[in-house]
ROPALUM-687159 format. One line per field, with one value per residue (C-alpha): residue in one letter; residue number from 1; y, z, x. Coordinates in steps of 0.02 Angstrom, whole numbers, plus 32768, in hexadecimal, padded with zeros to 4 digits. Layout:
BEGIN
residuo [A / ...] $
num [NUM / ...] $
v [Y / ...] $
w [Z / ...] $
u [X / ...] $
! end
This chain:
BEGIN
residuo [X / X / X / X / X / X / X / X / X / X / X / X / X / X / X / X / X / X / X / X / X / X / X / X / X / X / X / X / X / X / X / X / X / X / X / X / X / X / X / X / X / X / X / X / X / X / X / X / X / X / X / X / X / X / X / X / X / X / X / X / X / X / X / X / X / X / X / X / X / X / X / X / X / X / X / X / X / X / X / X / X / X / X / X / X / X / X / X / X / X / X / X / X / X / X / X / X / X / X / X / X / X / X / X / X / X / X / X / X / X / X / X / X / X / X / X / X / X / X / X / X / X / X / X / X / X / X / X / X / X / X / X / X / X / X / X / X / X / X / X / X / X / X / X / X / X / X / X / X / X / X / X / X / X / X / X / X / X / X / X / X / X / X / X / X / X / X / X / X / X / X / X / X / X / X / X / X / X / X / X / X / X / X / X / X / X / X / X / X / X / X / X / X / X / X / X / X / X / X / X / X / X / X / X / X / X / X / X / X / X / X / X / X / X / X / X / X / X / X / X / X / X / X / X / X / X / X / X / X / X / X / X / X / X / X / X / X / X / X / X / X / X / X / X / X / X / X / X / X / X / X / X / X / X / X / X / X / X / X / X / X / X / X / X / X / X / X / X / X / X / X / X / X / X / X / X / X / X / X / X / X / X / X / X / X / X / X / X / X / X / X / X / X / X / X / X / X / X / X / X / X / X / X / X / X / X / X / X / X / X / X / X / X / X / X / X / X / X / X / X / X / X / X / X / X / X / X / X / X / X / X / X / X / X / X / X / X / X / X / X / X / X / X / X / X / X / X / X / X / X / X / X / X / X / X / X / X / X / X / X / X / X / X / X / X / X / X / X / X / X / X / X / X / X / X / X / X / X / X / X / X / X / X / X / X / X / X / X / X / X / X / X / X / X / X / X / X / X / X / X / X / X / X / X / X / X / X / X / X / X / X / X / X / X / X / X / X / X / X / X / X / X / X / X] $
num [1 / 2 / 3 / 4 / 5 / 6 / 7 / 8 / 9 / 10 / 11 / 12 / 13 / 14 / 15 / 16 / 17 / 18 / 19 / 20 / 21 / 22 / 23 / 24 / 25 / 26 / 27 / 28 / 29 / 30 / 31 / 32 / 33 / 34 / 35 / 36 / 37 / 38 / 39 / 40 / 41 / 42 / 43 / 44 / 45 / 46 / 47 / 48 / 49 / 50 / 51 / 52 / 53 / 54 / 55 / 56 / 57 / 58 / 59 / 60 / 61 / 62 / 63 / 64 / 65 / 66 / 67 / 68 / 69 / 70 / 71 / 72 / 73 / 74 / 75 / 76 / 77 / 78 / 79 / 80 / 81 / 82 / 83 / 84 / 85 / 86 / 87 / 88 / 89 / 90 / 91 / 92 / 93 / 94 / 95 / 96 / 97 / 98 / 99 / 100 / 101 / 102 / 103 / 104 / 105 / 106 / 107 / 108 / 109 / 110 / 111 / 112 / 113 / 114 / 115 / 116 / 117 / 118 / 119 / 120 / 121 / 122 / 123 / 124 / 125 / 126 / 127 / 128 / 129 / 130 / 131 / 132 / 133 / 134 / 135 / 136 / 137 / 138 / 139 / 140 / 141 / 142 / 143 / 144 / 145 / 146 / 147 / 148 / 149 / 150 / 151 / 152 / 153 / 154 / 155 / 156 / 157 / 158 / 159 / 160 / 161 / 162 / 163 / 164 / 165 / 166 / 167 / 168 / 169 / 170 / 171 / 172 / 173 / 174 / 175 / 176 / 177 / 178 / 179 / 180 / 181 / 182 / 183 / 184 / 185 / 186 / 187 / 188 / 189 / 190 / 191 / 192 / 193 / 194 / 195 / 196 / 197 / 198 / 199 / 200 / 201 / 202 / 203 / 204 / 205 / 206 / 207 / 208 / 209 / 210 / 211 / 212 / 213 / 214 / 215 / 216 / 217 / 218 / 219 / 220 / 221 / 222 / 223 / 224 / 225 / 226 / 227 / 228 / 229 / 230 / 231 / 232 / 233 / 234 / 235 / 236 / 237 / 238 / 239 / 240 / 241 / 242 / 243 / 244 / 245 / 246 / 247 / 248 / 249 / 250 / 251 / 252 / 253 / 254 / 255 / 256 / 257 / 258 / 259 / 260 / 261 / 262 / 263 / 264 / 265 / 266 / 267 / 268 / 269 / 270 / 271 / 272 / 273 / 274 / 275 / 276 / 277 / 278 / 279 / 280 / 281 / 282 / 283 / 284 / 285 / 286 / 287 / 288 / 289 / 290 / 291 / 292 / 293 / 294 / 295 / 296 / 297 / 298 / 299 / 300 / 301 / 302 / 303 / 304 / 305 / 306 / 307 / 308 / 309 / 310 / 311 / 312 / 313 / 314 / 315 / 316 / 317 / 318 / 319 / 320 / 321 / 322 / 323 / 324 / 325 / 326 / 327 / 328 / 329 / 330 / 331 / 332 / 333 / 334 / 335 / 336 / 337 / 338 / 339 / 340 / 341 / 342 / 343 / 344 / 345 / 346 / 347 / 348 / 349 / 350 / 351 / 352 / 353 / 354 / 355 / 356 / 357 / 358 / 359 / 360 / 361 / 362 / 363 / 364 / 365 / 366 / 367 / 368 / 369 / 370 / 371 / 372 / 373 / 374 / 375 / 376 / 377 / 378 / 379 / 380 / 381 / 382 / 383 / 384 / 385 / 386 / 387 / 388 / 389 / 390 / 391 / 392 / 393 / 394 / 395 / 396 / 397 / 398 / 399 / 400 / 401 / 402 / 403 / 404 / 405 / 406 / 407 / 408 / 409 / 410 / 411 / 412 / 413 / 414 / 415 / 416 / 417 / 418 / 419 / 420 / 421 / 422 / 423 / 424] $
v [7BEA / 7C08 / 7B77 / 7C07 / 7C84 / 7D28 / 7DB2 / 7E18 / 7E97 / 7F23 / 7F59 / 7FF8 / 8037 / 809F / 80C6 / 8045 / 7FA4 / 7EF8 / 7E96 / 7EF0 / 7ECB / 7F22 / 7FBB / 7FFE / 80BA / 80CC / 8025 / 8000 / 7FF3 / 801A / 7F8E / 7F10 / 7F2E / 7F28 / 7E7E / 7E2E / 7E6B / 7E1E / 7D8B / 7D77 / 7D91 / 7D21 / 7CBB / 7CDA / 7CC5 / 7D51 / 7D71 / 7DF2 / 7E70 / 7ED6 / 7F7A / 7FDF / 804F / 7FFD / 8044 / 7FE9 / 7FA9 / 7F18 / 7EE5 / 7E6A / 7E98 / 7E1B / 7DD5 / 7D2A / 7D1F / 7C94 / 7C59 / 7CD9 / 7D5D / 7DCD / 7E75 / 7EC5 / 7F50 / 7FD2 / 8053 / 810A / 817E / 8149 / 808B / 80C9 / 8103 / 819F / 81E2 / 81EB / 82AE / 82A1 / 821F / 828A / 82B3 / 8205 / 81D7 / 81F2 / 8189 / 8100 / 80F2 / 80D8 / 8050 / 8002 / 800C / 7FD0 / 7F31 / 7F17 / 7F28 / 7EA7 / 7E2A / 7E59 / 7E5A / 7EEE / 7EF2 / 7F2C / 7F45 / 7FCC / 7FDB / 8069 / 8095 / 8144 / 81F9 / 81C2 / 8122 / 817C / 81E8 / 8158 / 8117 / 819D / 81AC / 80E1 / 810F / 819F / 8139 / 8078 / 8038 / 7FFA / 8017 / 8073 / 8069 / 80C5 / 8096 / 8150 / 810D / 81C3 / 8256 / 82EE / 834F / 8305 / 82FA / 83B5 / 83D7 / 836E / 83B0 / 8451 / 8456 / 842E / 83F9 / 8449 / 83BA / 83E5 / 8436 / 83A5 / 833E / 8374 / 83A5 / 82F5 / 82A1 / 8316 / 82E5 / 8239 / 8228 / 828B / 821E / 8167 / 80CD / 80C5 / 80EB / 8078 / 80C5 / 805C / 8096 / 80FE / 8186 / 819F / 819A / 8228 / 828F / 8274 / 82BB / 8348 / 837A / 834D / 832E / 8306 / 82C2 / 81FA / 8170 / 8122 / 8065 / 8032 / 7F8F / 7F7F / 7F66 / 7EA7 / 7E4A / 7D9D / 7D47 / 7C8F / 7CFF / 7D6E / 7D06 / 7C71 / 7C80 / 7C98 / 7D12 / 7C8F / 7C59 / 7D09 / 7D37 / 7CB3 / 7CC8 / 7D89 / 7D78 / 7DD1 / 7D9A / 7D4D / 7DD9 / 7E61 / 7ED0 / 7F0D / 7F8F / 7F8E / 7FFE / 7FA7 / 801A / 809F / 812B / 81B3 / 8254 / 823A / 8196 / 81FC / 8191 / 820F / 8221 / 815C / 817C / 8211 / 81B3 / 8135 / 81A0 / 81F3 / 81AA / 8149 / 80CA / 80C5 / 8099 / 7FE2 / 7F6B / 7F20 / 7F91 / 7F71 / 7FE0 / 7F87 / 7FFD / 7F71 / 7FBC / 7FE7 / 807F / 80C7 / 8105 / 81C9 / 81C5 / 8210 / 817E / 815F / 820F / 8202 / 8155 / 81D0 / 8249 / 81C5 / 8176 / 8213 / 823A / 819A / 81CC / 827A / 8246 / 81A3 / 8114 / 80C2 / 8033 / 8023 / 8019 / 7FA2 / 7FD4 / 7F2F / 7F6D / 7F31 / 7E8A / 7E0B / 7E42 / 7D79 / 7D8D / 7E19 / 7D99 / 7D76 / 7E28 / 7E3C / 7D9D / 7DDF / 7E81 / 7EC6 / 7F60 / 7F95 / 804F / 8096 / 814D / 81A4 / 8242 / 8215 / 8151 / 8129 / 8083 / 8047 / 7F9B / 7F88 / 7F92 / 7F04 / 7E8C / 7ECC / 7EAC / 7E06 / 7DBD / 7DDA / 7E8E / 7F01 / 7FAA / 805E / 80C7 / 818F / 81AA / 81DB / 81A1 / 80E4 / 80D5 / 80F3 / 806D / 7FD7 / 7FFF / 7FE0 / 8067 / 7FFD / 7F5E / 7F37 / 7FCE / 8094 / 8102 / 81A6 / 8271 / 8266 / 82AE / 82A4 / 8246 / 826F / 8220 / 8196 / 8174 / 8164 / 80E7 / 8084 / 808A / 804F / 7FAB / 7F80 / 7FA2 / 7F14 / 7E75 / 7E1E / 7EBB / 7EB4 / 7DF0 / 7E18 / 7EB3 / 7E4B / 7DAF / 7E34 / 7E86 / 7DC0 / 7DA9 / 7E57 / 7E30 / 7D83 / 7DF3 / 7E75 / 7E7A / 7DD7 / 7DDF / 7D71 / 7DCC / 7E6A / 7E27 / 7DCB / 7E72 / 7EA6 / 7E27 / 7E4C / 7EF6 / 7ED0 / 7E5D / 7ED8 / 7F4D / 7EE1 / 7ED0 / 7F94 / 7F9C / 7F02 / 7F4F / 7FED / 7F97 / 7F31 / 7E9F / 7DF0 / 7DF4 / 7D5A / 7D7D / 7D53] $
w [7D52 / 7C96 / 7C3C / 7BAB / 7BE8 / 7BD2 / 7BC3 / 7C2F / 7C86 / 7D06 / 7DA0 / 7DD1 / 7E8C / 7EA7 / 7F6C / 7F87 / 7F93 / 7F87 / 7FD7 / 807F / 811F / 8120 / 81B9 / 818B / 8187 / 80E3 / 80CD / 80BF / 803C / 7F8D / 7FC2 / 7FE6 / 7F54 / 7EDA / 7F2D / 7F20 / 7E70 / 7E3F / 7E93 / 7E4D / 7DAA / 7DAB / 7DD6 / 7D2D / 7CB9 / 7CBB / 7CD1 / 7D62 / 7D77 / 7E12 / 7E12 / 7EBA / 7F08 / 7F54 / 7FFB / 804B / 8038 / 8096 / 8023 / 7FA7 / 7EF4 / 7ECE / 7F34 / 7EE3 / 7F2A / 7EB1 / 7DFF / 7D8F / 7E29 / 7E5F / 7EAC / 7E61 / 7EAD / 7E5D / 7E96 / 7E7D / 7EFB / 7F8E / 7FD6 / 8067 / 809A / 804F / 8067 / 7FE2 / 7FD4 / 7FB3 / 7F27 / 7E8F / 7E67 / 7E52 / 7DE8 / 7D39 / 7D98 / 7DC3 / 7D05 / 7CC2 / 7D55 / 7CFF / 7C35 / 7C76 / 7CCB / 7C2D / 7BC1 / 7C35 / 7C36 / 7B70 / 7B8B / 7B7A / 7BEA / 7B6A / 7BFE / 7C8D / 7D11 / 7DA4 / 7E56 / 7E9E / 7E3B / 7E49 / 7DE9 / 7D74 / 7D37 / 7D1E / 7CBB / 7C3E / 7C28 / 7BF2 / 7B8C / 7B29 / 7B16 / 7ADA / 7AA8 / 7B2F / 7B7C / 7C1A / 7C9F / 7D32 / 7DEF / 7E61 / 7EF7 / 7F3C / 7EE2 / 7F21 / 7ED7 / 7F6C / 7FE6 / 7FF6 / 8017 / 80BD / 8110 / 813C / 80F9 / 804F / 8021 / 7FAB / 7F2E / 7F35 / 7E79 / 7E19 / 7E64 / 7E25 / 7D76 / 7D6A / 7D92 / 7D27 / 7C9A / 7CC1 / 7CC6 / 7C20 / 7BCE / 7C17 / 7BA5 / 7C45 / 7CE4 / 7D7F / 7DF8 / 7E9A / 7EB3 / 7E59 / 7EDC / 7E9E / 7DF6 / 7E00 / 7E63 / 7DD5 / 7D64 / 7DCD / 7E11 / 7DA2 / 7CF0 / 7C7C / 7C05 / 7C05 / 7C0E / 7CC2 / 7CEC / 7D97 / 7DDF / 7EA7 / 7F17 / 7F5E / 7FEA / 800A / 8039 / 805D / 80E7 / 812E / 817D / 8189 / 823A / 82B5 / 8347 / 83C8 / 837D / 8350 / 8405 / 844B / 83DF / 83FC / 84B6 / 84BE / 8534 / 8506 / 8566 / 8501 / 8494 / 8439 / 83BE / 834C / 82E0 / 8259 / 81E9 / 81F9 / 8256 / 81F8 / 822D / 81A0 / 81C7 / 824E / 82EB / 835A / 8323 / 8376 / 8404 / 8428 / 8406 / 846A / 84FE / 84D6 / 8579 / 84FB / 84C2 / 8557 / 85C0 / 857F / 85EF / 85CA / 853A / 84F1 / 8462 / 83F9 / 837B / 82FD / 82AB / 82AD / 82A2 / 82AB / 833D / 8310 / 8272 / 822E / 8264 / 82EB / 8331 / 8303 / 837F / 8408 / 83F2 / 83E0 / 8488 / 84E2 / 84AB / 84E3 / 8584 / 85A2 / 857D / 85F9 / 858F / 85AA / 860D / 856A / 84D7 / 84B3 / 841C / 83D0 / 8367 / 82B0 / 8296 / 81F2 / 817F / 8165 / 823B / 821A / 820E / 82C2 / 82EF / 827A / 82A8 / 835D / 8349 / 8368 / 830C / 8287 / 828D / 81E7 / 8215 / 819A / 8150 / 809E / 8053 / 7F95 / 7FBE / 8069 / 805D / 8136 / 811D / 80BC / 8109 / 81A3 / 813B / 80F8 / 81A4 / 81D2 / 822A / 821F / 81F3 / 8231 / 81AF / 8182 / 80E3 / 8063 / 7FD5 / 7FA3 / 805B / 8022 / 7F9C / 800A / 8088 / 8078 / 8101 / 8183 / 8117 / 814A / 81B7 / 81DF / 8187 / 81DF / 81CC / 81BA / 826F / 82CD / 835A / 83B2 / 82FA / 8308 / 83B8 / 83A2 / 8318 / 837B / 840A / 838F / 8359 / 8406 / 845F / 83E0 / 83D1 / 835B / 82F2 / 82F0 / 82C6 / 822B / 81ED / 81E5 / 8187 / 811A / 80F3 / 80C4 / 8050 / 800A / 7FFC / 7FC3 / 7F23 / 7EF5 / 7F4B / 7F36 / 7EED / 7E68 / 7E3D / 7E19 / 7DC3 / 7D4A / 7D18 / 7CF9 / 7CA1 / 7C2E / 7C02 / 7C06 / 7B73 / 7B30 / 7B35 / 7AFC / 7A50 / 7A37 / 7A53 / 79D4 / 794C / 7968 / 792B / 78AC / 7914 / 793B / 79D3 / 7A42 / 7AD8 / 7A88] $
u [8013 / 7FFD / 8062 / 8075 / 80FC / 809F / 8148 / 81B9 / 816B / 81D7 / 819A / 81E1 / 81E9 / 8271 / 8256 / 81E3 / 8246 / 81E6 / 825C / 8265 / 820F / 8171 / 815B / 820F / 8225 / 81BF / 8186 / 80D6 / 805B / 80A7 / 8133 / 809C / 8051 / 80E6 / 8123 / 805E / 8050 / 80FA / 80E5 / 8032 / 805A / 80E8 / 8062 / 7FFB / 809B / 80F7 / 81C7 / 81AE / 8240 / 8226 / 82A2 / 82D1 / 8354 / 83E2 / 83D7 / 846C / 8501 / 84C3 / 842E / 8437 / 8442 / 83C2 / 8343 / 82DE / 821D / 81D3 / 81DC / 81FC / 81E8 / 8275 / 82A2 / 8356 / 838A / 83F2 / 8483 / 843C / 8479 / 84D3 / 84AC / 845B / 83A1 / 8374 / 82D9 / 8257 / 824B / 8303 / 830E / 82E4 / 8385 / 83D0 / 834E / 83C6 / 842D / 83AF / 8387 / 8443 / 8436 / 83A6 / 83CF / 8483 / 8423 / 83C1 / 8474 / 84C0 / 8425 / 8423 / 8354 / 82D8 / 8239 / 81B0 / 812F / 8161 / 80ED / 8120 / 80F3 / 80FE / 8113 / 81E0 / 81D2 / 8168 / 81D5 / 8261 / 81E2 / 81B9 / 8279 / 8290 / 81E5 / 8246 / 82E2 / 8292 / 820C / 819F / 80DA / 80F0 / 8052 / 8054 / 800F / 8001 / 7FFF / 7FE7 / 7FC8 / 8017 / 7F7A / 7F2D / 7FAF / 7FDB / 7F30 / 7F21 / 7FE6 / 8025 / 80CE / 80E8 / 8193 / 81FC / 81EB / 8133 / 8140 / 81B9 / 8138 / 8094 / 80E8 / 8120 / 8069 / 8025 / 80A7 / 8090 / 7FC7 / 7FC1 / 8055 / 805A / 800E / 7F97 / 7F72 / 7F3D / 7ECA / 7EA3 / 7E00 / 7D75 / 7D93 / 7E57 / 7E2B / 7D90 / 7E34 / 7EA1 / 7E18 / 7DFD / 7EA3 / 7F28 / 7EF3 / 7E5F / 7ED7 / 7F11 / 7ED6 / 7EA6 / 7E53 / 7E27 / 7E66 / 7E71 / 7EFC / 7EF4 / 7F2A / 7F4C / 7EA8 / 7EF3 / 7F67 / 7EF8 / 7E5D / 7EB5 / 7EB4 / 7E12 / 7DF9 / 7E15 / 7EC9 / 7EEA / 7EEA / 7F34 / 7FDE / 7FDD / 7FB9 / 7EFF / 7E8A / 7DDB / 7D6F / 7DE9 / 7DA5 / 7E32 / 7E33 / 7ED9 / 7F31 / 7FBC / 8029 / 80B1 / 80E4 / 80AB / 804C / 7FE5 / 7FAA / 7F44 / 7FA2 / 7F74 / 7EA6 / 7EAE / 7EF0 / 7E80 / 7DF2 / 7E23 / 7E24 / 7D7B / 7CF1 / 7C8D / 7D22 / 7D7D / 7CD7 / 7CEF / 7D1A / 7DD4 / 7DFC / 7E96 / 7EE9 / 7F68 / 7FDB / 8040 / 80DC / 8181 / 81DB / 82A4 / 82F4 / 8320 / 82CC / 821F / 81B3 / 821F / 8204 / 813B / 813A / 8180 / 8117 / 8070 / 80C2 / 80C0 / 8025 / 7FD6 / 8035 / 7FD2 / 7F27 / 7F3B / 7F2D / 7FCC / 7F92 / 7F2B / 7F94 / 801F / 80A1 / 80C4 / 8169 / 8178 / 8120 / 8136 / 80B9 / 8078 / 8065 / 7FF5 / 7F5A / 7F62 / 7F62 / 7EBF / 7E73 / 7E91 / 7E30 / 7D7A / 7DA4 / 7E31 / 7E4B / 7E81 / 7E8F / 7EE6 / 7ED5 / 7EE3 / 7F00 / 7EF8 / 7EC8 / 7EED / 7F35 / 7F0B / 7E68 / 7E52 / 7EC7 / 7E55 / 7DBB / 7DFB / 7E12 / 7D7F / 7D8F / 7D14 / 7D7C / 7D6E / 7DB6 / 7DBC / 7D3E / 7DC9 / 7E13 / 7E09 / 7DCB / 7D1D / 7D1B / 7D6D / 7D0F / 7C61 / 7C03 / 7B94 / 7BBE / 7C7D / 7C98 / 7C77 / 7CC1 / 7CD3 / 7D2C / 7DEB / 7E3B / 7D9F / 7DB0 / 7D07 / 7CB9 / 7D3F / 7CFB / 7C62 / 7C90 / 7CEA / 7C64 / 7BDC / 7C3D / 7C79 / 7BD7 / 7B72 / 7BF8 / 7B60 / 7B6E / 7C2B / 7C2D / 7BB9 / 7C22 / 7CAE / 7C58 / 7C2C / 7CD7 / 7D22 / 7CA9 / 7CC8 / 7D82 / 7D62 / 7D0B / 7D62 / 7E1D / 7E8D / 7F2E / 7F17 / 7E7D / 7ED6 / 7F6C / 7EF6 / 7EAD / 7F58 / 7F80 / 7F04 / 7F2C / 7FDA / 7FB7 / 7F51 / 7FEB / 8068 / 7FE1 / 7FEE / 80A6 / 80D1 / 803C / 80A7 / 8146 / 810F / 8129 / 80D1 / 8089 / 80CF / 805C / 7FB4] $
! end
C-alpha cells in the first residue's frame, strides 16, 4: 500500500452488490469487479466506499472487506430482491440514501465511479447537486444488448437515453475492451470522453492450484476430459449452445467426456427457471450421464474447477468483458468463447483459445473437438493464456491505472475550485 493516503473515492453499484456470494440471481461479473477494484485500490491508498441496494432485511448495513475497503448498503425501495429492470424508479430514493450517509459521516466523496446504466444515472444526479468527478464503467450497453434478444423490455428507452446522457456528460468513461469502446462510438454517442482499462482477476487465486490437485478436490478422474461451463443462469449466456454442442458426434466421440456446468441459480425465479429448462434440455438430447450441475460454488473455489478443466466454454451471446474467461485463462485453461464483445480482445484466437460464432453449436463443436483431440496443443494454449493474464489482466494492474486517472481527476476538480490539490 501507498503510505500517502490518496482520497475518498465512491463506488456505486446499485443492483450489483459486492458483498454477496457470487452465482446469486444476478450476481456475477459487475459484483466481481466492483469488490476487486475496491479492494485493490484500498490497496494503492485510497478510502474505498462501495454503495449498493439493500436487498434484505437480513443484510448487514455495512459489510468491512480490508483496510479502508467496505460495501454500505442503502434502503431504496423495499429491502427485498427486486429485479434490475425494476429498480429505476427507486433510484431518487437511492440518492437521498446516499447524500443522507454523506450528511451523517459529515464527508463528501469527490471521486464517483459507477457500474451499470442504473448507477449512472445516480451519478449524474450527485454530479448536478455537488461538486465531484463522476466516471462511468458500462458494464453492458443496451445499444448492444437489444440487438442480440427478442423482447426488449419496457425500460428499453430510459435506458438508452440515460447511456447516451451519461457517455456525452460523465468526467469519463471506462471501456473494458477496445471492442466496447468502438460500440460506444458507433451506437450510442460520438460525444465523451472514453479510456480503456481491462477488467482483472485475481492471478495469486486463480492458478494457484494445478490440474492434478484441481481434480482431485472436485472429484474428476485423471483419464477425464472435462469441458466446464462457470457463470449464471441466463439465456443469454448461451447455456443451451453448450449443451448442444456437447451432444454434436464429434465431442461426444471422446472417450470419458464429462460436462461440468458451475453455478447457482433460485428455485422459481428467472435463473432458476433457465437451470430447468438447461436440465431438461440436457435430458432430450441424452447427455445426462454426461453433465453434472455443481450448484453455486465460492468464487475463491472456482480455481479448482478451472485448474480441473481441458476446456472453459464461454458461450454467450454478448459479454463486455467476460470476467470467466480469464479466471479460465489465468489457470491455465485454454478458453472456448463466442467472438463478441471484449471476448475478442481477452481472448487471443489460436493463442489462448478459439474463438468461434455466438449460438453455433456445430462451430462450438468443432472447437471443442480441435482442443480435446491434441492434449500437447491444449497444454500450450493454456501456458499461453497465463502468461497473457500475467500481462495485461491482474487486479492490481487495473486499479493502478485508475489510480492514476483518479488523481488526474481529483487535479481538474480542485483547479476547478480554486483549491490545493492534496492528492499530488
Amino acid at each position: 500500500m501507498l503510505s500517502k493516503s490518496r482520497g475518498k473515492v465512491a463506488l456505486i453499484s446499485v443492483h450489483g452488490d459486492p458483498a454477496v456470494d457470487i452465482g446469486q440471481e444476478e450476481a456475477g461479473g459487475q459484483n466481481v469487479y466492483v469488490r476487486q477494484v475496491g479492494e485493490a485500490l484500498a490497496r494503492q491508498g485510497w478510502q474505498v466506499d462501495m454503495f449498493t441496494r439493500r436487498s434484505s432485511v437480513e443484510q448487514a448495513e455495512i459489510v468491512e472487506h480490508s483496510n479502508n475497503c467496505r460495501t454500505i448498503r442503502l434502503t431504496a425501495g423495499p429491502q427485498k430482491f427486486v429485479a434490475r429492470q425494476k429498480i429505476f424508479s427507486y433510484l431518487p430514493e437511492f440518492v437521498k440514501a446516499f447524500l443522507d450517509f454523506q450528511h451523517q459521516q459529515e464527508t463528501i466523496y469527490p471521486i464517483i465511479h459507477t457500474n451499470y446504466w442504473l448507477s449512472a444515472w445516480v451519478g449524474m444526479k450527485i454530479k448536478k447537486l455537488q461538486a465531484v468527478r463522476h466516471l462511468h464503467t458500462y458494464h453492458s450497453l443496451g445499444a448492444v444488448k437489444y440487438r442480440s434478444i427478442n423482447t426488449i423490455p419496457l425500460i428499453a428507452k430510459t435506458r438508452l437515453r440515460v447511456e447516451k446522457e451519461c457517455l456525452e456528460t460523465a468526467d469519463m468513461i471506462v471501456a473494458t475492451s477496445p471492442q466496447e469502446r468502438e460500440h460506444m462510438r458507433t451506437l450510442v454517442s460520438s460525444k465523451g470522453n472514453i479510456m480503456v482499462i481491462p477488467c482483472g482477476t485475481n492471478i495469486e487465486c486463480f492458478g494457484s492450484i494445478d490440474r492434478e490437485a484441481g481434480r482431485a478436490k472436485i472429484g474428476v478422474q485423471p483419464e477425464d476430459k472435462l469441458v466446464m461451463y462457470a457463470g449464471r443462469f441466463d439465456e443469454r449466456k448461451g447455456i443451451e449452445t453448450l449443451v448442444r454442442a456437447i451432444a454434436k458426434d464429434e465431442v461426444k466421440r471422446h472417450e470419458n467426456l464429462k460436462l461440468m456446468i458451475v453455478g447457482g441459480s433460485t428455485p422459481g425465479k428467472k435463473d432458476g427457471l433457465e437451470q430447468e429448462r438447461i436440465a431438461s434440455l440436457v435430458r432430450e438430447l441424452g447427455i445426462e450421464h454426461l453433465t453434472k450441475f455443481t450448484g453455486r460454488v465460492q468464487h475463491e473455489d472456482l480455481a479448482a474447477y478451472y485448474a480441473a478443466a481441458d476446456i472453459c466454454v464461454v458461450p454467450s451471446h454478448y459479454e463486455p468483458f467476460g470476467l470467466v474467461a480469464i479466471e479460465a485463462m489465468a489457470s491455465r485453461t485454454p478458453v472456448v468463447a463466442s467472438d463478441v464483445g471484449g471476448l475478442k480482445f481477452s481472448v487471443a484466437n489460436e493463442v489462448t483459445g478459439l474463438l468461434v460464432p455466438p449460438q453455433d453449436e456445430t462451430a462450438f463443436a468443432g472447437a471443442i473437438d480441435a482442443i480435446l483431440s491434441n492434449p500437447e496443443w491444449r497444454a500450450q494454449l493454456g501456458t499461453n493464456a497465463r502468461e497473457r493474464v500475467e500481462a495485461k489482466f491482474s487486479w492490481d494492474g487495473v486499479a493502478s491505472q485508475l489510480d492514476d486517472q483518479y488523481v488526474s481527476e481529483l487535479g481538474k476538480l480542485w483547479q476547478e475550485l480554486g483549491l490545493f490539490n492534496p492528492a499530488v
